[in-house]
C-alpha atoms as one frame of an Amber mdcrd trajectory, in Angstrom:
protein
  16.511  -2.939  -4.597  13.590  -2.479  -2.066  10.145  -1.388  -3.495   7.797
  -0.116  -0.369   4.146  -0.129  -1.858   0.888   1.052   0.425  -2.386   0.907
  -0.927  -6.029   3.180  -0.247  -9.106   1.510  -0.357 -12.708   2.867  -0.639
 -13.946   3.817   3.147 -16.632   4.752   5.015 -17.285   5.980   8.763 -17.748
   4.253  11.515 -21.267   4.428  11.338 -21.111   2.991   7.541 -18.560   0.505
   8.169 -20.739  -2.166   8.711 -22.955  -1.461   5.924 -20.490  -1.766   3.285
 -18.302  -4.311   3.273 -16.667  -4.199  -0.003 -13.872  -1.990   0.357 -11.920
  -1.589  -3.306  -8.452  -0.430  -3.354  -8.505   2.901  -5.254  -5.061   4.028
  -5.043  -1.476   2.437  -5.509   1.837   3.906  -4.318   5.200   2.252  -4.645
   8.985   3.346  -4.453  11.745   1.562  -5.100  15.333   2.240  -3.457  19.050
   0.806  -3.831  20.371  -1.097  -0.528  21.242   2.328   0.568  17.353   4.065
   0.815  18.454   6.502  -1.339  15.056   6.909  -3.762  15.261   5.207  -7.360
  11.570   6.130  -8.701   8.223   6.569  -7.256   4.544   5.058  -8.578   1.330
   5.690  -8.063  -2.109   5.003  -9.588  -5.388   5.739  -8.794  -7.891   2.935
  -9.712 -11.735   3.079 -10.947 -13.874   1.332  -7.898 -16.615  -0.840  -9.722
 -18.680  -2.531  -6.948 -18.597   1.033  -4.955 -18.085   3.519  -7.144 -19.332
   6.219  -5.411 -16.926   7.466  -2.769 -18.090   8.563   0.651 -17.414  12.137
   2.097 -15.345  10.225   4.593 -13.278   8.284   2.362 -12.889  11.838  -0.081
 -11.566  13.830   3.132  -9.332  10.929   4.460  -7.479  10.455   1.179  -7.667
  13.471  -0.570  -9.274  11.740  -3.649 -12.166  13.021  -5.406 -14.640  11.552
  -7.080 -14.015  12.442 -10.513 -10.432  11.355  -9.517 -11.252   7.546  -9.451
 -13.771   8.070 -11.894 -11.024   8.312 -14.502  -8.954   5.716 -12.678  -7.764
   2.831 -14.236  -9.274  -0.463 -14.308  -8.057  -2.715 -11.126  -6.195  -5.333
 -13.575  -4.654  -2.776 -16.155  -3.040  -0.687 -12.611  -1.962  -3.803 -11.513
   0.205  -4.639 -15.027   1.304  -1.469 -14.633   2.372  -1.714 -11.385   4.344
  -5.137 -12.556   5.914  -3.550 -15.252   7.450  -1.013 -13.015   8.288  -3.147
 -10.658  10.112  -5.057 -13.793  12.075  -2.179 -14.427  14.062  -2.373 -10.849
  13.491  -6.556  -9.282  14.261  -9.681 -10.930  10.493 -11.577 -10.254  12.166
 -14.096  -8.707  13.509 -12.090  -5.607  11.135  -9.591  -5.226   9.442  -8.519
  -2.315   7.021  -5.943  -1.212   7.260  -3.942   1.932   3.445  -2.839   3.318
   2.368  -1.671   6.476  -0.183  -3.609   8.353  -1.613  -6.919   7.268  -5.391
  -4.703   5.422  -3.174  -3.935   2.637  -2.105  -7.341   2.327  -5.294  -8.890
   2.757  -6.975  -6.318   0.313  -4.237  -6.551  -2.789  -4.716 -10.881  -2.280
  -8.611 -10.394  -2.714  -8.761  -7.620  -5.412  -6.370 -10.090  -7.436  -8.828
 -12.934  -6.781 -11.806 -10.839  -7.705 -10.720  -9.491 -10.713  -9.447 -12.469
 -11.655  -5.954 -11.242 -12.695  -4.068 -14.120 -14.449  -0.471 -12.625 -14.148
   1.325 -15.908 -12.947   4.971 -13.999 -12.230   3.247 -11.407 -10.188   0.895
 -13.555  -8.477   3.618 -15.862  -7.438   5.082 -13.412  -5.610   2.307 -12.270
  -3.943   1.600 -15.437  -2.818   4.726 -17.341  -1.844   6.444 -14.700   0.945
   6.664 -11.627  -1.473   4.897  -9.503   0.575   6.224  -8.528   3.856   4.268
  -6.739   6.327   7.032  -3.764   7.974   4.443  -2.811  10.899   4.494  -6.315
  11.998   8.930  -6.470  11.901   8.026  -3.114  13.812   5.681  -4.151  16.855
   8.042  -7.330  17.496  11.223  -5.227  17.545   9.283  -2.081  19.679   7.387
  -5.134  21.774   3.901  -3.527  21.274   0.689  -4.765  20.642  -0.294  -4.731
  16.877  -3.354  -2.808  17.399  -1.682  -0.076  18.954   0.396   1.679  16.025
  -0.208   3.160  13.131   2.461   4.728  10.573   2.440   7.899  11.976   2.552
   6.488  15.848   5.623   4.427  14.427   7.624   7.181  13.085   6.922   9.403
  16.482   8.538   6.284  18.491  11.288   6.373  16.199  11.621  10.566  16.164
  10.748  11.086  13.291   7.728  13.400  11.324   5.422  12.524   8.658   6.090
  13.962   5.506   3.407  14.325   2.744  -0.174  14.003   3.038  -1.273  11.170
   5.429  -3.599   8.324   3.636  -1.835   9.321   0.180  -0.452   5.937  -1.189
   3.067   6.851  -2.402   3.249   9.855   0.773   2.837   6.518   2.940   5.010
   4.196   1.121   8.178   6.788   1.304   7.238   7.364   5.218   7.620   3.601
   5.498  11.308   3.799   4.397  12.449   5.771   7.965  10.790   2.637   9.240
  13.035  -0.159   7.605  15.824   2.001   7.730  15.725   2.497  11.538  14.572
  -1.793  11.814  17.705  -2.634  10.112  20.101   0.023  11.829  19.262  -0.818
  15.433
């Protein structure tokens, strides 16, 4: 099995960056396939942001969530049990990995957990010995372009291929990242 997970985090723009540096993932979108791609299940969560719970008009627009959306979103550790339970349902712990797309996602999921303090050893262990493997960065080796250069959507146009779904939409992003792996590990 392969599970492809992409995460959306509270935003602001460029002139608000600076003055908020706490982004909070809000949203979580996974999917799971057999060796073949072929899709198994999809899951997605959106998650209450405490130390910025007010999202900006930026971050609303650019993801599509509202603000009454991540008002009743679930608390950062109880999506994140979820998330392991699903993940349960399709990996043996000890083999999993996670496919993301840029090292923010990575960096944000390794700080949320530390934040929140979640205690889940089995998940955590995979998080932090290799079980998260960043797909943009297998991309920009085997394409030979600078990191800062590509996006998901920039990826798939190399590759000929569209975006399908709605762009900055967790599990949208998670099953674009599939055409990705699939055209890595056929060329």
């Amino acid at each position: 099995m392969l599970i492809f997970v992409d995460l959306e985090a509270t935003c602001w723009d460029k002139n608000e960056k600076n003055k908020r540096p706490h982004a909070e993932i809000i949203e979580i979108g996974a999917v799971v396939t057999g060796q073949d791609l072929i899709e198994i299940s999809k899951f997605s969560v959106v998650i209450r942001p405490e130390i910025e719970p007010v999202l900006s008009d930026y971050c609303k627009e650019l993801t599509g969530l509202s603000q009454t959306d991540v008002e009743n979103g679930m608390e950062f550790n109880r999506a994140i049990s979820h998330l392991y339970q699903w993940i349960l349902k399709y990996e043996n712990m000890e083999n999993t990995v996670l496919y993301t797309w840029g090292d923010y996602d990575i960096f944000l999921l390794k700080r949320s957990l530390r934040r929140h303090k979640y205690k889940n050893k089995d998940f955590l262990s995979i998080i932090h010995k290799g079980g998260l493997i960043n797909l943009q960065e297998q991309f920009m080796k085997f394409t030979k372009l600078p990191s800062s250069s590509c996006n998901l959507v920039k990826a798939l146009q190399i590759i000929g291929e569209n975006y399908h779904g709605k762009m900055h939409r967790s599990v949208d992003d998670a099953e674009n990242m599939i055409k990705l792996y699939r055209y890595l590990n056929n060329n």
